[in-house]
VOTI-511390 format. One record per residue (C-alpha): residue number from 1; x, y, z. Coordinates in steps of 0.5 Angstrom, whole numbers, plus 500, padded with zeros to 3 digits. Layout:
BEGIN
   n  xx  yy  zz
 NUM   X   Y   Z
...
END
This chain:
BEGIN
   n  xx  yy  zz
   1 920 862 737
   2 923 856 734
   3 920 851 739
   4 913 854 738
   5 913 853 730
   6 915 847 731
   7 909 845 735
   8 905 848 729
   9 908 845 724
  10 907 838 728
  11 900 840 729
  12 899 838 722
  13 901 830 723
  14 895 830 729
  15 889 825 728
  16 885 831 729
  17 889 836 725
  18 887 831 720
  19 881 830 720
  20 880 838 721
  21 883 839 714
  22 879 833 711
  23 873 835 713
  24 874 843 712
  25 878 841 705
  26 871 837 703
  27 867 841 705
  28 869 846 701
  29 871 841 695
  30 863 839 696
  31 862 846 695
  32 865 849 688
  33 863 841 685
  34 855 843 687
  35 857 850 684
  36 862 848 678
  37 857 843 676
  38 851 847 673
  39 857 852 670
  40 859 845 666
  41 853 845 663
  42 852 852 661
  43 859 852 658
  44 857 846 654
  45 851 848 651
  46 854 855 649
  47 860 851 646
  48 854 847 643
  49 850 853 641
  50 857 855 638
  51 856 850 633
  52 851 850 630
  53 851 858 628
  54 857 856 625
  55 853 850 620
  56 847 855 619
  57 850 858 614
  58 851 852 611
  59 844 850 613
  60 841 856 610
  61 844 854 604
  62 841 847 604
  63 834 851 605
  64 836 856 599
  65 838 851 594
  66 831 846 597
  67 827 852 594
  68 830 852 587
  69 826 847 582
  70 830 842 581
  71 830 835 580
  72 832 830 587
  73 839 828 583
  74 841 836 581
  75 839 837 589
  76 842 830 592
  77 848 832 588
  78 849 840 589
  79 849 838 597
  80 856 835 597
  81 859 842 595
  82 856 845 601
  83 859 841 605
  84 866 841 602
  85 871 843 606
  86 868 845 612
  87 870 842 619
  88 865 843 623
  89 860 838 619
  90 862 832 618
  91 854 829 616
  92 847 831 613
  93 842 826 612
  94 837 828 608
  95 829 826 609
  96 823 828 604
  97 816 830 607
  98 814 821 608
  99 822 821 612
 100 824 817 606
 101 831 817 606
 102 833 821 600
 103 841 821 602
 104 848 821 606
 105 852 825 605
 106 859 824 609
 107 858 821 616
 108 852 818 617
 109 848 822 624
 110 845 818 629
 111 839 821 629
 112 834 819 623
 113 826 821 621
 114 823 817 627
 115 826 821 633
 116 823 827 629
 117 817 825 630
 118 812 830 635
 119 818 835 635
 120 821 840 630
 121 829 840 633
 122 832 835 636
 123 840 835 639
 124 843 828 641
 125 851 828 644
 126 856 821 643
 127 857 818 649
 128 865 819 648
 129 863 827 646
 130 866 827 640
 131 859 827 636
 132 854 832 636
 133 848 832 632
 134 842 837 630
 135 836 834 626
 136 830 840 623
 137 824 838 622
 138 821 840 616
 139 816 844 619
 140 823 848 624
 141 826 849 616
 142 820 852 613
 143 821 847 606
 144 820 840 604
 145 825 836 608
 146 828 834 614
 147 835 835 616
 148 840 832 620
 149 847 835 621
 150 853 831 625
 151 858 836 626
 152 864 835 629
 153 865 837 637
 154 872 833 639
 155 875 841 639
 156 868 842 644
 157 871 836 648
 158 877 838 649
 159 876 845 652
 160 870 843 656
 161 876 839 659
 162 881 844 659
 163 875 849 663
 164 874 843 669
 165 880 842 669
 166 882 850 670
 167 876 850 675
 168 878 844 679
 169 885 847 680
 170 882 853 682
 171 877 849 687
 172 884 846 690
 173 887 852 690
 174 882 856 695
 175 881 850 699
 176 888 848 700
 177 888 857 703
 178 882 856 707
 179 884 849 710
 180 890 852 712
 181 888 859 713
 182 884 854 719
 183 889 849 721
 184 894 855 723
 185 889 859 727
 186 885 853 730
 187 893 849 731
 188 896 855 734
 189 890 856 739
 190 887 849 741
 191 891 844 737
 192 899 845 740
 193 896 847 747
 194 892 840 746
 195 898 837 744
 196 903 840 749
 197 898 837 755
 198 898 830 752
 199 906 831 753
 200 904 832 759
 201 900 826 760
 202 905 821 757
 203 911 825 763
 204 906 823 768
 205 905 815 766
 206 914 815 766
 207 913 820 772
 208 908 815 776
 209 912 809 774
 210 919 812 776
 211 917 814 782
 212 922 821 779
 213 920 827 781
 214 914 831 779
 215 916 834 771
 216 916 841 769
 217 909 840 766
 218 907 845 760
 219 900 846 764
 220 903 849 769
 221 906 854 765
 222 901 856 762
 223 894 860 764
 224 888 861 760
 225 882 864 762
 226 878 859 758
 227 875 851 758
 228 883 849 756
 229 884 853 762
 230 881 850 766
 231 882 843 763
 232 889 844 765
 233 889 846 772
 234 885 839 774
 235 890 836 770
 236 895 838 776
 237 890 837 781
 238 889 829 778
 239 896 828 778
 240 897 831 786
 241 892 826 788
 242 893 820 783
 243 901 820 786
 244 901 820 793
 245 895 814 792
 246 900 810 787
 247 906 811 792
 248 901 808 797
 249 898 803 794
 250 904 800 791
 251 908 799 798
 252 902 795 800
 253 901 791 794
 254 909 789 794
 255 908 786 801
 256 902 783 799
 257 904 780 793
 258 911 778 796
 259 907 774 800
 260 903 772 796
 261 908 768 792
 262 910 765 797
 263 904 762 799
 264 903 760 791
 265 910 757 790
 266 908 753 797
 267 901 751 795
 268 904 748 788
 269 909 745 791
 270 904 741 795
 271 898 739 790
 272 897 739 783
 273 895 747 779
 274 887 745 778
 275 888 742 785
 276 890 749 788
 277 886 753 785
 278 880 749 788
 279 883 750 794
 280 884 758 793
 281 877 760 791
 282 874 756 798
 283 873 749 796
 284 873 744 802
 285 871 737 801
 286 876 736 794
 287 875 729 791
 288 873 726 784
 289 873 719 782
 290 877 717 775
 291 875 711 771
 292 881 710 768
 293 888 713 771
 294 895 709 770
 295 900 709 776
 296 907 707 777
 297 911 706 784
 298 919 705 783
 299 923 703 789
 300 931 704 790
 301 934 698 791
 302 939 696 796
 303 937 703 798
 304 938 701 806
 305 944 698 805
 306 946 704 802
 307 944 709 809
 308 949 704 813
 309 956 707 808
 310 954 714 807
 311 954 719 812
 312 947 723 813
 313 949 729 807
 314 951 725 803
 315 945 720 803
 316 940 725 802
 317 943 728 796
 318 944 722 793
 319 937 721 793
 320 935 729 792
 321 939 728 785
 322 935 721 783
 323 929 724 785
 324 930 731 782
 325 932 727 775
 326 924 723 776
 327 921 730 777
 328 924 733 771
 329 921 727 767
 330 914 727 770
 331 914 735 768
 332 917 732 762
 333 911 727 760
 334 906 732 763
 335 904 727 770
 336 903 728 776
 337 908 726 782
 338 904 724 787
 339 908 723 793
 340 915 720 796
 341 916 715 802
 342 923 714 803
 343 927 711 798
 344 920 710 795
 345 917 715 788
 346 910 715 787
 347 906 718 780
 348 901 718 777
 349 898 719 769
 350 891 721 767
 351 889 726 773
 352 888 731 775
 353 887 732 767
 354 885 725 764
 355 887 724 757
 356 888 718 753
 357 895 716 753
 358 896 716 761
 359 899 709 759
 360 904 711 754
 361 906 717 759
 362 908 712 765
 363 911 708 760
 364 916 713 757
 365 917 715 763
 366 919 708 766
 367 924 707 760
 368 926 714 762
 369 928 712 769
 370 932 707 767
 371 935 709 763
 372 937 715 768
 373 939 709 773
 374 944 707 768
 375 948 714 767
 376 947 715 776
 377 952 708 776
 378 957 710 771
 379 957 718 774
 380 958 715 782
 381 962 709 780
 382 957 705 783
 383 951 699 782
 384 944 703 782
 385 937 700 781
 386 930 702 782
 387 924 696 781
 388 918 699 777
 389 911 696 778
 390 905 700 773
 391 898 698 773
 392 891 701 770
 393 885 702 773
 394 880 707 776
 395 881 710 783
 396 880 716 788
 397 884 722 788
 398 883 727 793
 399 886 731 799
 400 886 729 806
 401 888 733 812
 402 888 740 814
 403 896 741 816
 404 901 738 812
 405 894 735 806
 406 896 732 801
 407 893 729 794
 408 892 722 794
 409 891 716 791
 410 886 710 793
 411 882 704 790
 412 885 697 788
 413 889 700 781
 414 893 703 787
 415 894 697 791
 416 895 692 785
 417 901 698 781
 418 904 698 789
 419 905 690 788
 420 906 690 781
 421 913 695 785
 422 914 689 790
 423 913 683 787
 424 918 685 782
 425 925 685 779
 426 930 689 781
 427 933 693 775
 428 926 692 771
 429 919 694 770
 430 913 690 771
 431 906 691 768
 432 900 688 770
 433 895 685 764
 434 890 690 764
 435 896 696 762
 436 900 690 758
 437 893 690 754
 438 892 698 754
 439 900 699 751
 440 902 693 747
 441 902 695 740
 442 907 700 741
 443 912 697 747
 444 916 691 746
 445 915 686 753
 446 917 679 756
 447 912 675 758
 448 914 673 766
 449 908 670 767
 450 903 668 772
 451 906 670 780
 452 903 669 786
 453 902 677 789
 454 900 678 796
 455 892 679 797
 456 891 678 790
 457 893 671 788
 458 895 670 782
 459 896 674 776
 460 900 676 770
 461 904 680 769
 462 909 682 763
 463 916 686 764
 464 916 692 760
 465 923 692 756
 466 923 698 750
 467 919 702 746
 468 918 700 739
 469 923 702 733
 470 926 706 741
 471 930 711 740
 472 932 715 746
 473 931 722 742
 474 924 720 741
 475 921 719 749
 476 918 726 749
 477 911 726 749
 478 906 732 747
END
């Protein structure tokens, strides 16, 4: 009993509930505005009406007092009188038979001679309803002048107030009882029901995502001979279907999705992200030239006699630290590794992707592998060297083969940063002219000079020592 008052009363909060009593609450509101705005003015006029019974026996007087032979000052002078001590008439204007203004007595009214003419009765409320004028012809009063009469309506406003005020309570009373009148009725039949089998679809989104067994559903508790009914029963029938489906599907998906992943991981271990994803959507031939790559080739050196002291372990879990730590800074500098040869660490900037400071990002990059070189030392105990080579220039980058295929580099950019690599300085960086000319406002260099370089002959070439005002804090680039 409990539970079902409760599910009433929350009814009430529903979004449909809502717009039920909003709908029912206004129509109504609509209704008895329609109906109270005629009864306004109705009420208005007959308080109006009131008034001016009240200022005819002064009216009247006026008139009596007009039929009398005196004189304009012995009339003008007896008017005041008349008025005296009444509330209700707070102004008469006097105007002769030509609308001459033969004087005000009190407030002056708002209407004068001129809105009279062609009319013998003329009314005129103030805009904030205080105000309430009356102005007779001379023909409606059956004497020599016109009338103009200001009564004082303030008591009138605020009883039409008090009036819409008790209609609007009333309104608001009788909608308020219809409105829930309605709400419990059609709550009691149609919304907690509704309610119920929504709770019963939130149970089977937890049910179905669980995998728990099939909950105690409202909808099977309960048997309608109407449309909700039958609502209900294919409800239960969906759900019967939609789980043994689910069970299905999800134990092929988790074997295809293990397996996917695994191929993923593979393929973005092997090539470049927008490499793989040609590859996937079925791209055979994948090549592209790049104007303007820069390429750096680092080289261990003493690595050979480095494999004559260590055991095979050990061997190659040096060398997995050192080129661990470069393709944390390859990642680090958004490049792209391109290879390893041995004790040889290829990369490249401004491809897959171009951007303009590939550069600057190998140059980072460089610093940063000499500077882990350096840490490598001091933690073995022990001299450990790379020598740098970096060039710029256009290349083609592609993948070759159909097993074990890799993304490559071709073009006499790579030729030149491999021997700008062997022709170098153990523990330094060395540049060619072309980079030098891209990066040397904000890098600081030592000229080597002219070098002979095997196939090239003889070319300039700079060693990189440090950033401008470097600091190591500042090597990550965006």
């Amino acid at each position: 009993m409990l539970g079902d008052i409760s599910s009433l009363l929350n009814s009430f909060k529903a979004r449909l509930s809502r717009r039920i009593v909003i709908w029912v609450f206004a129509s109504i509101v609509i209704i008895e505005i329609i109906i109270l705005i005629p009864s306004y003015k109705r009420e208005e006029a007959r308080q109006l009406r009131q008034l001016e019974e009240i200022s005819a026996e002064v009216v009247d007087s006026i008139v009596r007092l007009s039929e009398q032979r005196m004189s304009p000052k012995i009339f003008e002078k007896k008017i005041p009188k008349l008025t005296q001590g009444s509330e209700i008439i707070l102004g008469v204007a006097i105007y002769d038979a030509r609308g001459k203004l033969v004087g005000i007595h009190g407030e002056e009214p708002a209407i004068t001679f001129s809105d009279l003419k062609g009319a013998d009765l003329v009314r005129q409320r103030s805009w904030d309803g205080k105000r309430y004028d009356v102005a007779r012809s001379s023909q409606n009063l059956g004497i020599a002048c016109s009338l103009v009469v200001r009564h004082d309506a303030s008591k009138i406003q605020q009883s039409l107030l008090y009036y819409t005020l008790r209609i609007a309570i009333l309104v608001l009373l009788i909608s308020a009882v219809v409105t829930t009148t309605t709400m419990i009725v059609l709550g009691a039949t149609v919304i907690v029901p509704i309610l119920r089998l929504r709770d019963d679809l939130m149970l089977v989104a937890d049910a179905l995502k669980s995998e728990r067994d099939r909950p105690n559903f409202y909808s099977l508790q309960v048997k309608r001979a109407d449309e909700l009914g039958q609502v209900m029963i294919a409800f239960n029938e969906m759900f019967e279907r939609v789980d043994w489906e689910i069970k299905e599907r999800k134990q092929t998906a988790d074997k295809l999705r293990v397996e996917r992943e695994k191929s993923e991981q593979l393929l973005l271990n092997i090539l470049p992200e927008p490499i793989a994803e040609q590859l996937k959507r079925g791209q055979v031939n994948i090549a592209e030239r790049f104007s303007e790559v820069t390429i750096l080739f680092a080289d261990l050196v003493g690595f050979t006699e480095l494999s004559s002291r260590k055991n095979p372990e050990e061997l190659v879990k040096l060398l997995n630290e050192i080129f661990s730590a470069f393709d944390r800074f390859s990642e680090e500098y958004k490049l792209e590794k391109i290879k390893t040869i041995g004790d040889a660490y290829m990369v490249a900037g401004g491809l897959p992707i171009p951007r303009p400071d590939h550069a600057e990002a190998i140059a980072e990059m460089a610093l940063k592998m000499q500077a882990e070189m350096q840490k490598f030392s001091a933690k073995h105990g022990e001299v450990f060297n790379i020598r740098v080579g970096i060039n710029t220039g256009e290349v083609v980058a592609g993948v070759i083969g159909t097993k074990k295929f890799i993304y490559d580099l071709w073009g006499d950019a790579v030729n030149t940063a491999s021997r700008m690599e062997s022709h170098g300085i153990p523990g330094a960086i060395q540049v060619s002219a072309t980079t030098y000319e891209i990066i040397k406002d904000k890098y600081e260099f030592e000229e080597r000079g002219c070098i002979l370089v095997k196939g090239k002959g003889k070319m300039m070439t700079y060693l990189l020592l440090a950033k401008k005002d470097y600091s190591p804090d500042r090597l990550s680039l965006n």
